[in-house]
C-alpha positions as CSV (number, residue, x, y, z in Angstrom):
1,X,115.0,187.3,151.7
2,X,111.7,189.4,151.4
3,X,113.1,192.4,150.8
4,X,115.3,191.2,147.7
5,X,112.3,189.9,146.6
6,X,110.7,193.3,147.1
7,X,113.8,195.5,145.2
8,X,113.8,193.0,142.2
9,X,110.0,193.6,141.5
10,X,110.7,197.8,142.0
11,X,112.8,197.6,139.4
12,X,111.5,195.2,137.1
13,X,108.9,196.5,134.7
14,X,105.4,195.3,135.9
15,X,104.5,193.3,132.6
16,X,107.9,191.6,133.3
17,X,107.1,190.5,136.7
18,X,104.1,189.0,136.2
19,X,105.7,187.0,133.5
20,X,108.3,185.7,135.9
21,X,105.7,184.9,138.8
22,X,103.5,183.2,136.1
23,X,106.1,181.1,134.5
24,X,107.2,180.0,137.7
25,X,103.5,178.4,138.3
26,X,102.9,174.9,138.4
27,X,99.4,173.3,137.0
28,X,100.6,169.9,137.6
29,X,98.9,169.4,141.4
30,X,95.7,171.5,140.5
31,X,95.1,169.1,137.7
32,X,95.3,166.1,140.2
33,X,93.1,168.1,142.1
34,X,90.6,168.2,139.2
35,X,90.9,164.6,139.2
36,X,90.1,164.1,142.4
37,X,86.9,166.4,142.4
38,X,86.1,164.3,139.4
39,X,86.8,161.1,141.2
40,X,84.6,162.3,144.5
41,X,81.8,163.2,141.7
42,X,82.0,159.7,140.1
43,X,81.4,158.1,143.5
44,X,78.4,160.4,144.2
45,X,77.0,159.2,140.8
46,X,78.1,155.3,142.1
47,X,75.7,155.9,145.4
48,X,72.7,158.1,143.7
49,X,71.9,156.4,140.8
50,X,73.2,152.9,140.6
51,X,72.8,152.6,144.6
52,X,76.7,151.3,144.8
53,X,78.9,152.6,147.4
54,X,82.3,152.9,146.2
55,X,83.7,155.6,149.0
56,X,86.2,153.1,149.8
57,X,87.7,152.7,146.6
58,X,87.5,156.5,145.7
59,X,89.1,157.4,148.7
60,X,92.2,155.1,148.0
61,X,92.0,156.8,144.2
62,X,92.3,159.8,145.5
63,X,95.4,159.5,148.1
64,X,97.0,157.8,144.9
65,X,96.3,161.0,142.4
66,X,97.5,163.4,145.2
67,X,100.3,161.1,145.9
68,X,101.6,161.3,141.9
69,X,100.5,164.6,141.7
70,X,103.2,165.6,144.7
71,X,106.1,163.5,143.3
72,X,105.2,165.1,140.0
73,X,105.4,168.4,141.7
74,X,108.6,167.3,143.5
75,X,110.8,167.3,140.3
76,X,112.6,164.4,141.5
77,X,115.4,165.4,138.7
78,X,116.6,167.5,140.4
79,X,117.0,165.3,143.7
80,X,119.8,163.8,141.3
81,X,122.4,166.6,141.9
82,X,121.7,166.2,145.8
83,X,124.9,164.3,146.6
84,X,126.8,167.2,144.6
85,X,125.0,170.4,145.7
86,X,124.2,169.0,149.4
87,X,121.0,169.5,151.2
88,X,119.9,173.3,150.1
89,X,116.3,174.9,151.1
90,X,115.1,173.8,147.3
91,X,116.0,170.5,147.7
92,X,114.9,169.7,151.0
93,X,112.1,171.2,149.8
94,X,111.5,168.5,146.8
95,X,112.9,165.9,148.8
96,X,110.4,166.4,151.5
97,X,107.6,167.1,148.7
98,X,108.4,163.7,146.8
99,X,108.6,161.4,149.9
100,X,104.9,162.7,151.4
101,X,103.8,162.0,148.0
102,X,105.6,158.0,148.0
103,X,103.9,158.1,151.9
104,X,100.7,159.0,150.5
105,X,100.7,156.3,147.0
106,X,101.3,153.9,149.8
107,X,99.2,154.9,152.1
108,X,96.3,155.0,148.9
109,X,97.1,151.5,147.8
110,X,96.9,150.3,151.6
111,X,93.5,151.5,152.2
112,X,92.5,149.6,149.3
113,X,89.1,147.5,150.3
114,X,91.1,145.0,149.3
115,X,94.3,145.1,151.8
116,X,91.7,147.4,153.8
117,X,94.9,148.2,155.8
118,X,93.8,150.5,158.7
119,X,96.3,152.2,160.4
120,X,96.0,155.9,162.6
121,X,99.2,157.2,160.5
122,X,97.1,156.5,157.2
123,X,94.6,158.4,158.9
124,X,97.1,161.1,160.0
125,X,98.6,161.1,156.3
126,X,95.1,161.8,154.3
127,X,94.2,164.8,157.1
128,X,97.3,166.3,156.3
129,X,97.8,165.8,152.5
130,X,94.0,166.8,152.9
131,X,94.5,170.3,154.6
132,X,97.7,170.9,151.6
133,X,94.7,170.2,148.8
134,X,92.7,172.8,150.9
135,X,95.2,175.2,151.0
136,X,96.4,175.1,147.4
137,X,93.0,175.1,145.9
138,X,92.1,178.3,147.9
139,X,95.3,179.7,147.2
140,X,94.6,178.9,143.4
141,X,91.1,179.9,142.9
142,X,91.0,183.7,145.1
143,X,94.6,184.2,145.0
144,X,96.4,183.7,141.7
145,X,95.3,184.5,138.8
């Protein structure tokens, strides 16, 4: 698979693959990651200057934007054609995509103050949907331009 990757940019004109690598780019999850760097921002205002600890409720706000910004990134339309086209990489791939982001609304609206639901896989979920915001804003900010 790399190497058809490798003969299609050879013979494509630069200027042509770089349009095809940048169209392909998705800003939807690095604008829920701006969200949630707002969000954590909000709650360090909440604790410095009005002396109000909202971590709780920031940290539900934020498995929630990660959690849309995933199914939003999952393209969930095209789950639709699943029972004709069968399971193929790209779909598992969305399929897997769009059901850590249900896993993680849930797990967001759980951990709530309110429900204040504690449960090890909710902790499990947010390390792991933690280290994929890591990886995508690194990726995003030294890697692709």
């Amino acid at each position: 698979m790399a190497k058809i990757k490798k003969e299609v940019i050879k013979e494509a004109p630069k200027s042509r693959a770089i349009e095809k690598w940048k169209s392909k780019l998705s800003h939807k999850f690095v604008m829920i990651l701006a969200v949630v760097s707002i969000l954590g921002f909000i709650g360090i205002v909440s604790e410095t200057l009005f002396n109000r600890n909202i971590n709780l409720h920031i940290q539900a706000l934020w498995m929630i934007a990660i959690g849309l910004g995933m199914i939003t990134e999952a393209q969930i339309k095209s789950l639709k054609n699943l029972k004709v086209e069968g399971l193929t990489p790209n779909n598992f791939a969305h399929l897997t995509t769009a059901i850590i982001g249900a896993i993680t609304i849930l797990a967001g609206v759980f951990s709530f103050p309110r429900f204040n639901i504690t449960n090890p896989s909710f902790h499990a979920i947010r390390g792991i949907v933690s280290i994929i915001a890591i990886v995508v804003i690194i990726i995003q900010t030294w890697f692709i331009e």
